[in-house]
Every structure is written in C-alpha cells, then in structure tokens.
N, C-alpha and C positions, 0 to 999 in steps of 0.2 A: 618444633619450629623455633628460630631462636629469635633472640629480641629484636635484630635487626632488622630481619627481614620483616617485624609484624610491624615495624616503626614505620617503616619506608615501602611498604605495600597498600597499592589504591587501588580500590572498585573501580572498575570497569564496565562497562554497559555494552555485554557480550552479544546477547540475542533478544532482536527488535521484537519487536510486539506482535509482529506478523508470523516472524517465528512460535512465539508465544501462542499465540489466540487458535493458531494450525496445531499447534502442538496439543493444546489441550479439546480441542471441540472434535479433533481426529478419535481423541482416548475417549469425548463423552459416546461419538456416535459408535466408535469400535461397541464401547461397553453396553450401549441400549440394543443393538441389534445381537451382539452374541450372550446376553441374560437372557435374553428375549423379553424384556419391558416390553414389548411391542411384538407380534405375533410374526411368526417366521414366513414370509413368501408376503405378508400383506403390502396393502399400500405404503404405508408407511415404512415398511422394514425396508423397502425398495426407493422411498424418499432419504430416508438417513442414508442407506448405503454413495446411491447418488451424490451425496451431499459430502460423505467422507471422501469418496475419490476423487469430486471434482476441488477441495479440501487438497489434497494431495498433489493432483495436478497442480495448484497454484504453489504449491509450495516448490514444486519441483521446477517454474518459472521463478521464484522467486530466487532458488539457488542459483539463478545466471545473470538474474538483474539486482537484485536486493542489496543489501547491507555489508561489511567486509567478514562479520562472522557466519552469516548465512549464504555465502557464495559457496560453491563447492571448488572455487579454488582454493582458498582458505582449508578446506579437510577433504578434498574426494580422497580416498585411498590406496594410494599408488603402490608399488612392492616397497618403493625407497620410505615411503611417511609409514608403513606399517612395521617395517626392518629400523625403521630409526624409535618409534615408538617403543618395541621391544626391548632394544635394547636400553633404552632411558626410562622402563617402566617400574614406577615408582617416584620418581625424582616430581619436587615440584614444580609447578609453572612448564611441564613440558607442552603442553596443550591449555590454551585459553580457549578457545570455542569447540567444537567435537574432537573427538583424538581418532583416528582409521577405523580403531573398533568399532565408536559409535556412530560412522557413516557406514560400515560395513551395516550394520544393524539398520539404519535408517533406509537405505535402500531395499534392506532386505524384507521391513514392513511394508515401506511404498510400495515396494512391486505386488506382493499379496495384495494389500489394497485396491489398487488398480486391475488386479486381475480378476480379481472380486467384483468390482464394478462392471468390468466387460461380460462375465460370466453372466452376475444377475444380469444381465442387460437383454444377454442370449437369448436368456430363458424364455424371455416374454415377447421373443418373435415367432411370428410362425412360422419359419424356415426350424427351430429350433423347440419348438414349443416339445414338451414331452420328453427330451433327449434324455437319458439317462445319465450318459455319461459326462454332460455337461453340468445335469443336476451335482453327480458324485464331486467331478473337478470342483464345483463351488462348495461344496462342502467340506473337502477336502483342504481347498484353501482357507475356508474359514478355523478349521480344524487347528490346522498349521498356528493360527494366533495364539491359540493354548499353551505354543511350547514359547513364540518369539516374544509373547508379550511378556512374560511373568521372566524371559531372560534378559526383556531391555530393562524391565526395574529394576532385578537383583542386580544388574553392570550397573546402572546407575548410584544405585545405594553402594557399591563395592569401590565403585570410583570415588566417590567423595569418601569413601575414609580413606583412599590410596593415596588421591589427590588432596587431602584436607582441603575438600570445595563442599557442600552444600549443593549439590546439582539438581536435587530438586526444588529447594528455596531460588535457583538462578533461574528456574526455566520459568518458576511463578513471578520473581522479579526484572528478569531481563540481566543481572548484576552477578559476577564472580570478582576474588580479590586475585591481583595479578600477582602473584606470589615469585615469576622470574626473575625480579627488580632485587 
C-alpha cells in the first residue's frame, strides 16, 4: 500500500449493528444446535433453530429496508457485479460492503437456514410426524453447513489479506477503511 493512499484513507461505518448482532447470534445458534450443547430433536434445539431462522428472516427484511451497506441493492449479485468483480479481483477499494461472492454465500446460508426452520417445523406436525424423508432432508441440510460454513470463514480470512481489510474485526466493529480514495 503506498503512503498516500494510507494518508488519505478514512474508516467508514460499513455494517449497522443489525447487520452485526444477525450476523453473530445466527453463528452462536448455527454453532449450539450443530455441536449439540443442546440435545438434537429437543425443545430447545427446536427453540434456537426457530430463533436463527426467524434471525434470518429479519435480516433478509432488513436487506430492503435497512442501511445503504445492508440493502441488497448495494451487493445482490447480478452477472454484471460478479464479471466486474472478477475481473478487478485483487485491486483495492473494489467493494466496501459484500463483494457478489460474499452475497452469493450469504444467500446460500439463508436459504439453508430457512429451510431448516421449515423442515424442523414439519417434523413436529402431524400431517408429517415420522416422515423419513423429511427427517433425511433436515439433516441433510444441516449437513450442508459443514461444508458452507468453514468456506464462508476461509473467504473471509482470504479476502482481507486480498483486500487488505480486516473483515472479521469489521463485522465485530461495524468499520472498514475505504481504501478507493
């Protein structure tokens, strides 16, 4: 980075609190229900999950009413922001709030999420009760978190040395440095 751009580069207050607070109480309840701190199929496990999807659901209102870096106009991922991405990948300041990959991913957990919540939800009707193949599909979807979660960290970690950002210190503090300027 050269001297100028560290002279003349200011923090920013990229993602609100809502973003924040969604973001981290999604990964405490993801992480208590698939450790199992809390016994699989119990009340509880079925309270968290509850909790993380309608968690999710709020966030997913929040992307059309909220803040200018938690809208998804700001990053849904269109062919043109993911082809622009690519070809500017590496460069600084190309993306201050998500870059396509990271809503590609973001969506890609909400929807697990949410279908997780519908799933467990199933289970516990009696139109549904016993189904097997509804039991597999949730498991299966849970399953699925094994691979998206441990790849939203490593992009994380990969992008702030890409982007010399911090993105894990941003999502705790709300704050990146706009390195464009």
């Amino acid at each position: 980075m050269n001297t100028t751009a560290t002279t003349t580069a200011k923090t920013v207050k990229v993602w609100d609190i809502w973003v924040r607070l969604t973001h981290w109480l999604v990964a405490i309840g993801i992480f208590v229900n698939l450790t199992e701190l809390i016994e699989e199929g119990s009340t509880w496990h079925e309270y968290v999950g509850y909790a993380v999807a309608a968690l999710v659901v709020s966030r997913l209102i929040w992307g059309f009413i909220g803040t200018k870096y938690a809208r998804f106009s700001d990053f849904f991922p269109t062919p043109r922001r993911i082809k622009n991405h690519l070809t500017g990948f590496g460069k600084q300041g190309t993306h201050l709030g998500h870059n396509p990959f990271g809503a590609l991913m973001m969506f890609a957990l909400w929807g697990v999420i949410i279908a997780l919540g519908v799933t467990g939800y199933l289970m516990g009707l009696d139109a549904y009760w016993g189904e097997e193949w509804l039991q597999e599909l949730h498991e299966i979807l849970a399953n699925s978190l094994y691979l998206l979660i441990p790849l939203h960290v490593l992009s994380a970690i990969g992008m702030s040395f890409v982007e010399k950002q911090n993105l894990i210190k941003a999502m705790i503090t709300g704050n990146k440095v706009d390195l464009s300027i």
